[in-house]
C-alpha angles and dihedrals in degrees: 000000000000124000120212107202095206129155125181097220083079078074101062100089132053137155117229108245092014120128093218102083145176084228092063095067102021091065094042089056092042095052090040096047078054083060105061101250121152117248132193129180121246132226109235103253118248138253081251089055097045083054082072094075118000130060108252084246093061092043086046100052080046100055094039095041089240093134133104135204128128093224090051116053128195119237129170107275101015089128087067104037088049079050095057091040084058086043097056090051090049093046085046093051095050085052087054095053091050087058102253129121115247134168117200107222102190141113156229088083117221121189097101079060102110118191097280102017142071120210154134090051087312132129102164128020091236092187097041083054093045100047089041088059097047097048080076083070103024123041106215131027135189120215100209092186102184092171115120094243120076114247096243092160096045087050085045087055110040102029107145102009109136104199089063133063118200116186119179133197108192135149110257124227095053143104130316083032088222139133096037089146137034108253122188107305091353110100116186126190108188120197129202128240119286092022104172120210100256087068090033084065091047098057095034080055081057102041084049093052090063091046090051091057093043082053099199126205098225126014104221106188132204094213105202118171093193087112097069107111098241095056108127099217107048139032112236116134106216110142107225087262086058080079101059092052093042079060096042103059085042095057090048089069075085094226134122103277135197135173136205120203113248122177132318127156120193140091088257102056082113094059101048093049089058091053084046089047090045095046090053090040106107092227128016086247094068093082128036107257 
């Protein structure tokens, strides 16, 4: 069975006009939820945890609203609920090593958050947190990132570790502008414009390959839905099944597993969370069809 780590105090802020909505996950829980699928409620990580990570002065600008950047806006609040989104990677993850499948859906996202600064709708960088703090019980860990937007927190934060691999398949160009190259144990993969999802499988075989000879102990995955065709800020074209087939070749590494919700903007994110959910499920029974 699948767990789903979900709160709906993620819901409590939102920025008129802004992509990154209440709505996006509110409506994903509610029509999974419809489907049957376990949920648990996550803690909200601690300071120690977001240390991790993140430099104290960042923490620091988070938790008293003294940061600036036009993307992320700061709301009253917003240092607790980034804490719970963290939370919900690090419960997820715990899940995974304890050889369940969980999915974190929770916002804000995180993986645009560099080690000092917040950005791209991110406070904290929840799967950077979450893997930092399993490499005390793994020793090695693989980033899959399949948003549309390149990591360009998670690379910033884990560039030359080399207990951790991040590979990253991302239009380019796009926001942030990053992960045009390969660098140490960060692999990109950049796709043009209008990518379709028989090419998107070719280069994810190929990103995978390189995962497969790293052979990680745990797959953390940075689950963005911003590829889907009808997403209304890029310009990726994956059908909604795309996504059951993304998951799984990515459960067939044969390794725990664990995924963190990234971005993903249209009225069909529900939609392509469940395909993702079904294509890492062991046996079709595990979800409602």
């Amino acid at each position: 069975m699948i767990t789903i780590v979900f709160s709906e105090k993620c819901l409590s802020y939102r920025e008129p006009g802004h992509p990154e909505t209440p709505e996006r996950v509110e409506k994903s829980y509610i029509f999974l939820k419809d489907k049957g699928f376990e949920f648990i409620e996550p803690e909200p990580c601690s300071e120690e945890d977001l240390l991790l990570a993140h430099s104290r002065q960042m923490v620091e600008g988070v938790q008293n609203n003294s940061f600036f950047d036009t993307d992320t806006p700061g709301f009253p609040g917003i240092f607790e609920i980034a804490k719970l989104s963290a939370g919900g990677a690090i419960k997820a993850c715990e899940l995974a090593l304890k050889n369940k499948i969980s999915f974190s859906l929770l916002r804000p996202p995180g993986h645009h958050a560099t080690k000092n600064n917040v950005g791209g709708f991110c406070y904290f960088n929840n799967i950077a947190i979450a893997v930092k703090k399993a490499l005390g019980q793994v020793e090695t860990v693989a980033i899959i990132d399949i948003d549309c937007h390149h990591g360009n927190g998670t690379e910033d934060i884990f560039l030359g570790e080399k207990q951790v691999l991040y590979v990253s398949l991302h239009q380019s160009p796009l926001y942030p502008g990053t992960g045009l190259s390969s660098h140490k144990n960060c692999l990109n993969f950049p796709l043009l414009a209008g990518t379709g999802e028989k090419e998107y499988l070719k280069v994810l075989n190929d990103a995978l390959t390189e995962v497969k000879k790293f052979n990680p102990m745990l797959i953390a995955v940075s689950a963005g839905f911003d590829t889907y065709k009808l997403d209304p800020i890029t310009d990726i074209g994956l059908e909604t099944t795309s996504y059951r087939k993304i998951a799984r070749e990515i459960k067939n590494l044969g390794k725990p597993v664990f995924s963190v919700l990234e971005g993903g903007y249209s009225e069909d994110l529900p939609q392509c969370i469940y395909e993702y959910l079904k294509g890492l499920s062991l046996f079709t029974d595990e979800v409602v069809e």
